[in-house]
ZAMARGU-4260 file (C-alpha; in steps of 0.2 Angstrom, whole numbers, plus 5000, padded with zeros to 4 digits):
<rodrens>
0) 5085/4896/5088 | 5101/4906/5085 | 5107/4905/5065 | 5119/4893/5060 | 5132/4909/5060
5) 5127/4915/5075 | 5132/4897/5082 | 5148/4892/5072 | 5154/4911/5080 | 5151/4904/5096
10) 5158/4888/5093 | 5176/4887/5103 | 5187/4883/5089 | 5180/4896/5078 | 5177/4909/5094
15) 5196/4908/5099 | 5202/4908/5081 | 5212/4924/5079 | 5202/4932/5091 | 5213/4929/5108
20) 5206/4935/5126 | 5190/4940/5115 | 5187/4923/5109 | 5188/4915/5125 | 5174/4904/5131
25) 5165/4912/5148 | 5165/4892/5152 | 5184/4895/5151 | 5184/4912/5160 | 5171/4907/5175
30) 5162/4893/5186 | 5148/4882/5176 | 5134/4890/5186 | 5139/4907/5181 | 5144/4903/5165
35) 5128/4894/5161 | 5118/4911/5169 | 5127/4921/5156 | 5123/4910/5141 | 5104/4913/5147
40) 5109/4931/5141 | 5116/4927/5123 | 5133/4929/5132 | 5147/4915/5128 | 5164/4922/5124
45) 5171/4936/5132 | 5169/4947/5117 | 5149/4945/5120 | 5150/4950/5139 | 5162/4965/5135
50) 5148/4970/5122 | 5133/4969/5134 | 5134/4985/5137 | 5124/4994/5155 | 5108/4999/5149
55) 5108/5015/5160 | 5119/5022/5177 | 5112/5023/5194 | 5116/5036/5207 | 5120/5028/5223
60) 5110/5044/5231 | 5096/5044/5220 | 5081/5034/5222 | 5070/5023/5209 | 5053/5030/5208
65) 5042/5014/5214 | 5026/5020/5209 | 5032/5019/5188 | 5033/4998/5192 | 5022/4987/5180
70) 5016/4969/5187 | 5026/4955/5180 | 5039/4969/5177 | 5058/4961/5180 | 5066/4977/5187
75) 5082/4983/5195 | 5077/4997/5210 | 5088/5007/5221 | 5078/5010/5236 | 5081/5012/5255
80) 5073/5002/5268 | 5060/5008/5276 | 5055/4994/5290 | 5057/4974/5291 | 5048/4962/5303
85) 5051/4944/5304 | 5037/4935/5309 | 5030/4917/5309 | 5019/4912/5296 | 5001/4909/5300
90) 4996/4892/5292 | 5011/4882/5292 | 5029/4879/5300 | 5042/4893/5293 | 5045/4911/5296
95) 5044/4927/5286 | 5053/4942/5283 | 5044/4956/5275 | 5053/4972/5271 | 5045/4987/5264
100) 5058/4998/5253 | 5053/5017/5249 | 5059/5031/5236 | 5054/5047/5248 | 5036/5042/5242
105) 5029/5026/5238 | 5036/5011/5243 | 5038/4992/5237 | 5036/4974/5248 | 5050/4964/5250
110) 5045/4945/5255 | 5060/4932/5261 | 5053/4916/5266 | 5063/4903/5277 | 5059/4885/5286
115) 5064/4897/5305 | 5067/4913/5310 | 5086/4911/5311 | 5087/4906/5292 | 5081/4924/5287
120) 5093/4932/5299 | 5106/4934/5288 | 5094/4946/5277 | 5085/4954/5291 | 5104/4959/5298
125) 5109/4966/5280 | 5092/4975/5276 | 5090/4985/5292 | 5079/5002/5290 | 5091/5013/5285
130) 5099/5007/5271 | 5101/5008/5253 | 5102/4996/5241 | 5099/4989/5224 | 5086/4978/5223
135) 5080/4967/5209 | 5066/4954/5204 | 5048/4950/5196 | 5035/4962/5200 | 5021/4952/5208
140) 5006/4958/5220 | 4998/4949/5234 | 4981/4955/5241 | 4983/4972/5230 | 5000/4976/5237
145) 5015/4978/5226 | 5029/4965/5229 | 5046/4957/5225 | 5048/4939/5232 | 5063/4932/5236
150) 5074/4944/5227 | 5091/4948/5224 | 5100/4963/5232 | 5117/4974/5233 | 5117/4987/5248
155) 5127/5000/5247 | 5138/4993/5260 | 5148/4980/5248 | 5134/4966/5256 | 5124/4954/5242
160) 5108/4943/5244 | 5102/4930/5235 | 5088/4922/5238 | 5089/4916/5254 | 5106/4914/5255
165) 5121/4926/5254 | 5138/4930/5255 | 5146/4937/5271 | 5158/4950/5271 | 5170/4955/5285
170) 5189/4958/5292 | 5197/4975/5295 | 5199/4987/5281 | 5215/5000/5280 | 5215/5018/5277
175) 5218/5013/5256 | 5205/5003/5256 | 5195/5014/5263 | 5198/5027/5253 | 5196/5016/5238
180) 5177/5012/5246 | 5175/5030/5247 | 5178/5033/5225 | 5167/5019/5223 | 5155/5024/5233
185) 5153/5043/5223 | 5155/5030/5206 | 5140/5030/5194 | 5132/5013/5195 | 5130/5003/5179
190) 5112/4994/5177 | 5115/4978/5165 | 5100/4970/5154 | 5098/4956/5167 | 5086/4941/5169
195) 5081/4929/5181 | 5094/4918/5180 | 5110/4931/5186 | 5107/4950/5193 | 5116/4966/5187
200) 5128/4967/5198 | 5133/4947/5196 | 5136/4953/5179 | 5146/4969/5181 | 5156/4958/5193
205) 5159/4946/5180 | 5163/4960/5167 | 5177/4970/5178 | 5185/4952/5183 | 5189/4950/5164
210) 5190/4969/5163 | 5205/4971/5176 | 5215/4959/5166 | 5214/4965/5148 | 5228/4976/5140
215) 5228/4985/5122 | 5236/4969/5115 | 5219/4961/5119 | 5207/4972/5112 | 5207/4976/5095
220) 5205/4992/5085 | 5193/4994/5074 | 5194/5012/5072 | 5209/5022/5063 | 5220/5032/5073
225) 5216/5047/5063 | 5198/5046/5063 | 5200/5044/5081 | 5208/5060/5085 | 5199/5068/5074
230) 5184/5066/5083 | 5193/5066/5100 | 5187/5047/5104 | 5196/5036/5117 | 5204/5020/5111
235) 5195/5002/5111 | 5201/4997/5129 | 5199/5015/5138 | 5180/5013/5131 | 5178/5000/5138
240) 5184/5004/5155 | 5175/5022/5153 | 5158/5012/5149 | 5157/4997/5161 | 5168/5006/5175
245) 5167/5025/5175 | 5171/5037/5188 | 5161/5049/5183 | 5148/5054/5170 | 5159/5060/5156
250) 5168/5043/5157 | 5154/5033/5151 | 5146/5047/5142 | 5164/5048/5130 | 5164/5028/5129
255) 5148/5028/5123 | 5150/5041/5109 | 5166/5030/5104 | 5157/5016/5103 | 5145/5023/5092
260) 5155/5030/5081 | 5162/5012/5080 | 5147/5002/5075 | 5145/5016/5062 | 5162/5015/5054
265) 5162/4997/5053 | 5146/4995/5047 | 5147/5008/5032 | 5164/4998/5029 | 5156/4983/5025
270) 5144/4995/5012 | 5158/5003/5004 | 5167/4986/5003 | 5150/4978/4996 | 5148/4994/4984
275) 5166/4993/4978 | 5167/4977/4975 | 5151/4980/4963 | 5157/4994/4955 | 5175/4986/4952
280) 5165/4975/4937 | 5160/4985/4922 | 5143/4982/4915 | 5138/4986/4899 | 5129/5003/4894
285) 5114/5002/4888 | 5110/5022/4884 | 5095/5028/4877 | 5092/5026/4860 | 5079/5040/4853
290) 5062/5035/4844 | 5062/5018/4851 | 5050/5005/4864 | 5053/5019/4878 | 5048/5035/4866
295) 5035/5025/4860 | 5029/5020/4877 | 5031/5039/4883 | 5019/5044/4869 | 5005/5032/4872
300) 5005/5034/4892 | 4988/5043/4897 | 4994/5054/4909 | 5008/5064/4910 | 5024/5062/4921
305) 5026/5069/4939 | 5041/5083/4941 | 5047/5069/4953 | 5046/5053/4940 | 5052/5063/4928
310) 5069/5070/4937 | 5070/5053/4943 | 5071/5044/4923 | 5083/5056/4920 | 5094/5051/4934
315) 5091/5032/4927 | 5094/5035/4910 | 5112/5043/4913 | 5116/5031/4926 | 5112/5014/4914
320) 5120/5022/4901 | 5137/5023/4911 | 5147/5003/4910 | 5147/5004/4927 | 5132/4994/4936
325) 5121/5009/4943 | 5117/5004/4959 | 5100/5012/4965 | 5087/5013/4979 | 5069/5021/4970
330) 5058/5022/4984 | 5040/5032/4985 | 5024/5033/4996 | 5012/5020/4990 | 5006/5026/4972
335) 5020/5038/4967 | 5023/5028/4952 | 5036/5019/4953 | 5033/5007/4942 | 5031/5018/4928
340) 5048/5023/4931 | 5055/5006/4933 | 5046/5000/4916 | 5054/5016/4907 | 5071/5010/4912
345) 5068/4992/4906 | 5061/4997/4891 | 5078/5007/4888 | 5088/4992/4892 | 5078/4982/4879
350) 5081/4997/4867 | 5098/4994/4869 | 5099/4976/4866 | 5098/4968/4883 | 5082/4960/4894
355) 5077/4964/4910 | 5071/4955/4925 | 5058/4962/4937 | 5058/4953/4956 | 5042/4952/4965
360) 5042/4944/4982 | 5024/4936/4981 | 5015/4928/4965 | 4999/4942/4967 | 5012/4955/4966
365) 5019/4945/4950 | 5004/4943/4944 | 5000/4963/4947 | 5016/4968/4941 | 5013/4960/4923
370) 4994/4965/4922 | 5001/4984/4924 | 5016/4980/4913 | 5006/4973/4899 | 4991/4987/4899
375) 5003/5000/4900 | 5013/4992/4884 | 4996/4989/4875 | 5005/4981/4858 | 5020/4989/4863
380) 5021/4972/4874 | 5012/4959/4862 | 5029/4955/4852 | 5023/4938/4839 | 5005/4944/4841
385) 4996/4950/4827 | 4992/4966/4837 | 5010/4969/4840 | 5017/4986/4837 | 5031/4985/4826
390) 5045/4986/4838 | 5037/4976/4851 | 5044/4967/4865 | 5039/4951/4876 | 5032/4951/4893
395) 5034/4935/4903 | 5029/4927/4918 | 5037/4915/4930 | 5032/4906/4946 | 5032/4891/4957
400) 5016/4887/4955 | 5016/4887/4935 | 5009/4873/4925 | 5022/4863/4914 | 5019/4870/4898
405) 5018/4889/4904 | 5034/4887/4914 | 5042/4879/4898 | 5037/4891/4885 | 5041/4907/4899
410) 5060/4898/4900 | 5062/4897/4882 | 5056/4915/4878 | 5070/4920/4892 | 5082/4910/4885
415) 5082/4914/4869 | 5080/4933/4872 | 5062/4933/4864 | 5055/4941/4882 | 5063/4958/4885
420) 5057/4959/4901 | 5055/4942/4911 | 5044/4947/4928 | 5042/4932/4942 | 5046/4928/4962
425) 5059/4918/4969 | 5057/4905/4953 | 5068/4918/4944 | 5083/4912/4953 | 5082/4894/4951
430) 5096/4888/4941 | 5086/4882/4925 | 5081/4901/4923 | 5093/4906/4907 | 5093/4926/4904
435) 5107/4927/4894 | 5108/4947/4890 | 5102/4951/4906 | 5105/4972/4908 | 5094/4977/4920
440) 5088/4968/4938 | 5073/4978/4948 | 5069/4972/4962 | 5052/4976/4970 | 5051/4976/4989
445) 5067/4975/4991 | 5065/4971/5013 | 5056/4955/5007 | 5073/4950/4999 | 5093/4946/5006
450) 5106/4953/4998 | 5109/4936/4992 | 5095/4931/4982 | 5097/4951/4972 | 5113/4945/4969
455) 5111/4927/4964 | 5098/4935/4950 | 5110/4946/4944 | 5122/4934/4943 | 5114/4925/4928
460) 5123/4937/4919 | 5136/4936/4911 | 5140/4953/4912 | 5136/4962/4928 | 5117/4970/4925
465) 5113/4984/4932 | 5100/4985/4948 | 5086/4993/4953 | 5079/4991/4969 | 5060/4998/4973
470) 5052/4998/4990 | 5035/5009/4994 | 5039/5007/5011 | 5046/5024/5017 | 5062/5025/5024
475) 5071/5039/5034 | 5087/5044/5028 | 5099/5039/5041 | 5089/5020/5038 | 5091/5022/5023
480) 5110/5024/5025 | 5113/5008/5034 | 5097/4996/5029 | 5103/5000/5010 | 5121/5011/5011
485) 5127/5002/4996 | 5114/5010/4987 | 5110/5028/4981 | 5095/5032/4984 | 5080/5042/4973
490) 5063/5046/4979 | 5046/5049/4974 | 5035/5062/4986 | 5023/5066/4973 | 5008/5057/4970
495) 4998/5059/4951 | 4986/5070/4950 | 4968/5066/4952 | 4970/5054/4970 | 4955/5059/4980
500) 4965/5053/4998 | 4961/5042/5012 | 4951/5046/5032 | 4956/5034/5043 | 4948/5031/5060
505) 4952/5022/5073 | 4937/5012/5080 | 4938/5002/5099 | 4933/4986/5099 | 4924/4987/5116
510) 4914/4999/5107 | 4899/4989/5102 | 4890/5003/5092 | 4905/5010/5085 | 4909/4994/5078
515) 4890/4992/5071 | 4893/5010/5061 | 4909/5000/5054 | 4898/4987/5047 | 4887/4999/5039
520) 4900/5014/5032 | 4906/4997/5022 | 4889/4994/5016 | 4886/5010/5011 | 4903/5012/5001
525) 4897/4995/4992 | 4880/5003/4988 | 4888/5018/4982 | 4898/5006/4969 | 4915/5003/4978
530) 4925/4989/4986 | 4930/4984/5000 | 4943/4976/5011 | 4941/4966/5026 | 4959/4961/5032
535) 4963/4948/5047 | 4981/4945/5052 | 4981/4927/5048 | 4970/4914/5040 | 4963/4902/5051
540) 4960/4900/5071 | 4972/4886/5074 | 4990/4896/5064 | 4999/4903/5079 | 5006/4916/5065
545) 5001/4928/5051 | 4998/4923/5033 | 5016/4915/5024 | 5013/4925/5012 | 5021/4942/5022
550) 5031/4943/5038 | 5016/4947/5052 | 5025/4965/5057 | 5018/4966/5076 | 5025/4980/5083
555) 5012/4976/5099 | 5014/4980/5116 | 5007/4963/5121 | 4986/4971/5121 | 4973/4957/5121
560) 4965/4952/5106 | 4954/4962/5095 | 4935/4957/5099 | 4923/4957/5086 | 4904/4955/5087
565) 4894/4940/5081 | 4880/4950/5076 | 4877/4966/5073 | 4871/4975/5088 | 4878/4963/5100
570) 4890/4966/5112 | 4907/4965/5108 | 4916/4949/5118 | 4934/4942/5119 | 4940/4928/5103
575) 4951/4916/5103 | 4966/4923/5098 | 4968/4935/5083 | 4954/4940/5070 | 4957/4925/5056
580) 4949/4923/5037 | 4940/4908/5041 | 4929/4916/5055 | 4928/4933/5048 | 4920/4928/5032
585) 4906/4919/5038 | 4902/4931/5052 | 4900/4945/5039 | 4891/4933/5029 | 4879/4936/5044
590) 4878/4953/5046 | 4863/4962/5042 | 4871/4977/5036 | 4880/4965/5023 | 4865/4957/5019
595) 4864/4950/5000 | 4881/4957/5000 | 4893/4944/4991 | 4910/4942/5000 | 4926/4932/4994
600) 4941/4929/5003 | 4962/4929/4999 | 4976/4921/5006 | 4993/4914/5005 | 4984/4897/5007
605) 4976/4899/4990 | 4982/4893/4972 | 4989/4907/4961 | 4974/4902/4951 | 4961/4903/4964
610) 4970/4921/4971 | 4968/4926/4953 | 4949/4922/4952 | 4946/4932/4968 | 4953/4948/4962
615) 4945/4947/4947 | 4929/4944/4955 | 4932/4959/4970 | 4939/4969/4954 | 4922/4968/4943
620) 4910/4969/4959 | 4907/4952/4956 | 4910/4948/4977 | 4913/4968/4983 | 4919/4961/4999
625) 4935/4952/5000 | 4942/4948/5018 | 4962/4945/5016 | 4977/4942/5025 | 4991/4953/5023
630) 4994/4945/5003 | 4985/4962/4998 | 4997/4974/5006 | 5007/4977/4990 | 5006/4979/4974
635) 4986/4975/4972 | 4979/4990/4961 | 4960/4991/4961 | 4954/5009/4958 | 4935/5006/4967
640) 4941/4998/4983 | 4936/5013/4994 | 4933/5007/5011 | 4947/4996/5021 | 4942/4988/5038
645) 4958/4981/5047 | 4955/4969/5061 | 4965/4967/5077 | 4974/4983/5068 | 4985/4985/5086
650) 4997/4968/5076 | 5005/4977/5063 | 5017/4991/5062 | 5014/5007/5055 | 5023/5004/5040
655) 5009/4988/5037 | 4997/4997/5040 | 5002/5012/5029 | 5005/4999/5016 | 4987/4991/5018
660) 4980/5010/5016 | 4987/5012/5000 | 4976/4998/4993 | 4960/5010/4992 | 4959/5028/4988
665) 4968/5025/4971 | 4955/5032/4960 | 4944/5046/4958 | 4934/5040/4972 | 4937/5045/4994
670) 4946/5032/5003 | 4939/5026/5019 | 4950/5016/5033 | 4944/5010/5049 | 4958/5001/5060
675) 4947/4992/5074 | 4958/4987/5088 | 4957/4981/5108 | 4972/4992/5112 | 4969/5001/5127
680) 4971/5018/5125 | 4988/5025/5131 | 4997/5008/5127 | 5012/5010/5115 | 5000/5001/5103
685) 4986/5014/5103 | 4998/5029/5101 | 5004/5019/5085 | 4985/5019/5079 | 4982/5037/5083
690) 4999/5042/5073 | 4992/5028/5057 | 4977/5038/5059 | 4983/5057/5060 | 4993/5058/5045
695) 4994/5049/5027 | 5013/5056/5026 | 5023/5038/5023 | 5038/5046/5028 | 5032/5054/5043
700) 5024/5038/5049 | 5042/5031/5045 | 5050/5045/5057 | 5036/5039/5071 | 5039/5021/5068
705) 5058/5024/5073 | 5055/5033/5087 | 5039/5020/5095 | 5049/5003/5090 | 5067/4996/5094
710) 5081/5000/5083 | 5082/4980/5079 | 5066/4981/5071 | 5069/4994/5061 | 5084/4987/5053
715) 5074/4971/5051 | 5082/4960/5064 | 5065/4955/5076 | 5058/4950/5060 | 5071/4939/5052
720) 5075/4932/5069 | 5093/4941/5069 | 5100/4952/5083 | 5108/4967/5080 | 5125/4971/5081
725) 5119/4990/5079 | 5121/4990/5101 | 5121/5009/5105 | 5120/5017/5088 | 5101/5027/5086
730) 5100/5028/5068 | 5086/5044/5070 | 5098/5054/5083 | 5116/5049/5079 | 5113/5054/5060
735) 5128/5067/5061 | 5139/5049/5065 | 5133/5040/5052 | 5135/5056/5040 | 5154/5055/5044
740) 5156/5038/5047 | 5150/5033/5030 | 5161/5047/5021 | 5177/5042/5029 | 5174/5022/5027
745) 5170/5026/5008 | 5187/5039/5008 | 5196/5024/5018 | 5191/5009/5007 | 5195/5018/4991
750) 5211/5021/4994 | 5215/5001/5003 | 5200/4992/4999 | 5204/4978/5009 | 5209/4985/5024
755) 5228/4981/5023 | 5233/4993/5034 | 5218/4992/5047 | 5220/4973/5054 | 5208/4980/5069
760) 5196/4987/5058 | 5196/4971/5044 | 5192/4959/5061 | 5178/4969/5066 | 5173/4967/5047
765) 5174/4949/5043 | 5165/4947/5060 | 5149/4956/5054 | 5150/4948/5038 | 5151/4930/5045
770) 5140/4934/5058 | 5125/4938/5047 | 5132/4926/5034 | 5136/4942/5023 | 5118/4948/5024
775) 5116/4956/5038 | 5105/4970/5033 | 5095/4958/5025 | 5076/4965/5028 | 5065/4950/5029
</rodrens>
């Protein structure tokens, strides 16, 4: 289902508002049968068609190579025809036409059938050995042999099929037109993103009737004239022409770079307009004040500071001391210390008088979060306790799942200012949630949250606070740029000292005594006095998804499920579906190699109460064995879980499983990871498991993880269920654009912040921002 934006900008009235030719319906523009095949696309407006850029250009001389062709593939060929027979069929009335179609080397099965001979003549007369063509359909085989049935075709000589059924051509042509046949002819071809329901060149038909007719008036400008020349770009309508109609290479190779440039510039307008519009409001300073909580927290800490933590504090202390909001992304691999450095700045906000909120997107990580918060504080954090320090603060908690009184007593002690630093999930942002001198919002995870909710909690104050944003996950820099451009960023590398690092394996699932040893490497970490995790990807046989309480990050190719083994020793064989708590626990329970050994469970199905309990119980070595869904992957700090054993590992992407790594090898003690997975190898999915396991490098995985996924799901789109307006822009290549993009919208909204004298540009603007209903790089 498309989101409510996404529908009211398709709606008519809204679609044509302002938006002339653009906004046009395609109902409006072409026959209900086409129309209604382009709508299968996503395409409804002419703006949308105009958008749906070729996905690459064809050759009319060059050939497809056939032998690249998966089964079930839906695939646009250029080929020439080899042979064709028409025949009768053997078992029943009809006829059929079979062509074979070749690239020089291998070649493909064409199968027409018709009720007689003569209703296939019409195909057999257009696909005559000889000729080329563009040929597109569902890769099927019948009796081991390759085939497209029924397909749709373009020959080279102007004549389309369809089916069983085409369109004839005829009449003399003049010396103009023949010469115009000619240019076309040596034109490069553009290859739509088609589907069943309406072939590539049904679309670049549709595209250059609406295209022939379109002047500048029509097609606004997003970009300004002087950024334009200077990077020698074509204007909005030339790109156009130059991408969906070229005459030559260059043409589409310039309109592309144009269009580029635009979804760069626009996009890191709507930053600069977001990070203006924040900085516009003061906030108050809250500067260090010397031999208060944070000194006194520096001297108690039992370790020293990292170079990196340390330059990064510094960096946070002068920006919260400034009354403007300090606006900042802190990201790190997983056990940099982030939230020591986030805790130092609270504790100087509460120095200076205000409270500061911490948001956590799941109650374990709450629950994590004030655990670490209050040890660390010791009675630094035990303000109204008989143990309390003398300048003591308050640390409180807030959730859903709260009882009553707790929930009562947390709200007063925010309220009333009692609790310097209030930690909780979602609950924070309910409206009874007073923090009246709120100075200082850090939000934890930051792609688990929308742009919205961070700002709802900062709008409790009545003074803008000043926000924090963490995220372990590691992000490339261009990402960075675009996912959070409103934000500066800081990041952590380092890790503390004294971390003894993680091996990771990959181990097959087919493998039946590579899966035993698994068993056994886990029993011999427990006997050796460690933990360990057993994760599954969601909790029970019958949920068609992962756990609620994180986004099930697939990143798959489509591989089988993983397969586990019932006993140990016994051949691996296929489940039903993906590896799920609710079978996983009882089957280790029945392991030999796991004999005596007492084995809890965690998931998002659980009370906080009960999820409490568990990791309490895995923590002391009560039950070293906890099998889990993904509720673990953040935040969970236990120093003896030493062995991780990731199920059906090939349904996460590798910044999951990174995440999941970082639970073990936190102490003194060697981390073991063994991702089991039915990928075959050579898929897309293994060559993710092989990088997960070559390196522990978060940022490097990050790099890989660009390159091996879609740039939608990198920006977060796949996972919330958005597309992406991001159409051509690579955010690993094109970093050089988004350098200079960013610089000149930041340069551009500075001096006219709201766009007076860019109408093209504002359009293009408020479209995004309605689009994505203003949170279109919200990472959920």
């Amino acid at each position: 289902m498309e989101p409510v934006a996404r529908q009211l900008r398709h709606d008519l009235a809204f679609a044509g508002a302002g938006r002339g030719r653009l906004g046009n319906s395609l109902e409006r523009e072409f026959d209900p049968r086409t129309a209604k095949a382009l709508g299968k696309l996503g395409l409804r407006t002419v703006d949308d068609l105009l958008r749906h850029y070729p996905r690459r250009y064809a050759d009319r001389g060059r050939l497809s190579t056939l032998n690249d062709l998966q089964l079930d593939e839906h695939v646009t060929v250029i080929a020439r025809v080899a042979t064709a027979d028409t025949r009768p069929m053997r078992n029943r009335r009809g006829a059929i036409l079979t062509v074979q179609i070749t690239d020089g080397t291998d070649t493909l099965t064409l199968t027409f059938f018709g009720k007689h001979r003569g209703s296939l003549e019409f195909h057999a007369r257009k696909l005559r050995p000889g000729v080329t063509g563009m040929f597109t359909g569902t890769v099927s085989s019948y009796r081991g042999t390759r085939q497209l049935t029924h397909p749709d075709y373009e020959t080279f000589g102007g004549e389309h099929g369809q089916g069983t059924s085409g369109t004839r051509g005829g009449g003399a042509v003049g010396p103009s037109e023949e010469q115009e046949a000619v240019d076309r002819a040596e034109r490069p071809i553009p290859i739509y993103p088609a589907g069943q329901s309406i072939p590539t060149w049904k679309i670049r038909t549709c595209v250059e009737a609406v295209l022939d007719t379109l002047t500048n008036e029509d097609v606004p400008e997003p970009l300004p004239a002087d950024y334009r020349q200077a990077h020698q770009l074509p204007d909005a309508l030339t790109a156009l022409r130059g991408i969906h109609s070229p005459h030559n290479e260059e043409d589409w190779r310039r309109a592309r770079e144009r269009f580029r440039h635009e979804e760069a510039f626009v996009l890191q307008t709507v930053l600069a307009q977001r990070r203006a519009a924040a900085l516009e409001t003061p906030a108050v300073a809250r500067p260090a004040r010397p031999g208060g909580l944070r000194d006194a927290f520096d001297a108690r800490l039992p370790f020293e500071l990292t170079a990196g933590q340390r330059e990064v504090g510094e960096t946070l202390e002068a920006e919260l001391a400034e009354p403007a909001p300090m606006m900042r992304l802190l990201q790190g691999e997983v056990g940099s210390g982030k939230t020591v450095v986030a805790l130092r700045a609270m504790l100087q906000v509460v120095d200076a008088g205000g409270q500061a909120a911490l948001l956590a997107p799941t109650e374990v990580l709450a629950q994590q979060h004030l655990r670490t918060i209050r040890e660390l504080l010791g009675p630094l954090g035990e303000a109204g306790m008989l143990t309390a320090a003398d300048e003591a603060t308050r640390v409180v908690l807030l959730t859903g799942s709260m009882g009553a009184a707790a929930r009562r007593t947390a709200l007063a002690d925010a309220a009333s200012g009692a609790a310097g630093i209030v930690v909780g999930t979602h609950a924070l942002l309910s409206e009874v949630v007073q923090i009246p001198d709120l100075g200082l919002v850090v939000v934890d995870e930051q792609h688990r949250f929308g742009v919205e909710q961070r700002d709802a909690l900062r709008a409790k104050a009545e003074v803008t606070p000043h926000l924090l944003v963490m995220t372990a996950t590691p992000i490339p820099r261009t990402v960075a740029m675009t996912s959070f451009g409103d934000l500066e960023t800081s990041t952590l590398r380092e890790l503390p000292q004294g971390r003894a690092g993680v091996s990771t394996t990959v181990v097959p699932a087919d493998r039946p005594r590579w899966v035993e040893r698994t068993w056994e490497r886990l029993r011999q970490e427990i006997d050796d006095g460690g933990r360990a995790y057993v994760v599954c990807p969601r909790i029970s046989a019958t949920e068609p998804a992962a756990d609620g309480d994180a986004p099930l990050d697939t990143g798959t190719d489509g591989g089988e499920p993983a397969q586990l083994p019932l006993e140990t020793g016994e051949s691996a064989r296929p489940r039903s579906g993906m590896a799920a708590v609710e079978e996983v626990l009882p089957m280790l329970r029945e392991l030999p190699a796991l004999e005596d050994v007492f084995i809890g469970q965690m998931h998002g199905r659980m009370s906080s109460e009960e999820k409490d309990a568990a990791m309490a119980d895995f923590a002391s070595g009560r039950t070293p064995v906890l099998v889990a869904t993904t509720v673990i992957e953040v935040g969970v700090d236990v120093p003896d879980a030493s062995v991780m054993v990731i199920l059906d590992a090939e349904r996460f992407g590798l910044s999951q499983l990174h995440q999941l790594r970082g639970r073990i090898g936190r102490g003194s003690r060697p981390g073991v990871c063994l991702a089991m997975t039915a990928a075959p190898p050579g898929s897309t999915a293994f060559e993710r498991l092989t990088a997960f396991a070559q390196t522990a490098d978060g940022f490097a995985l990050a790099e890989t993880d660009l390159r091996l996924r879609r740039e939608g799901d990198v920006l977060g789109a796949s996972q919330s269920g958005r597309s992406t307006s991001l159409r051509l822009l690579r955010v690993l290549t094109d970093a050089p654009i988004i350098d200079t993009a960013r610089a000149a919208a930041r340069e551009l909204v500075a001096r006219d912040p709201g766009l007076s004298g860019q109408p093209g540009l504002a359009r293009a603007v408020a479209e995004m921002v309605d689009e994505d209903a203003a949170a279109y790089l919200e990472r959920t």
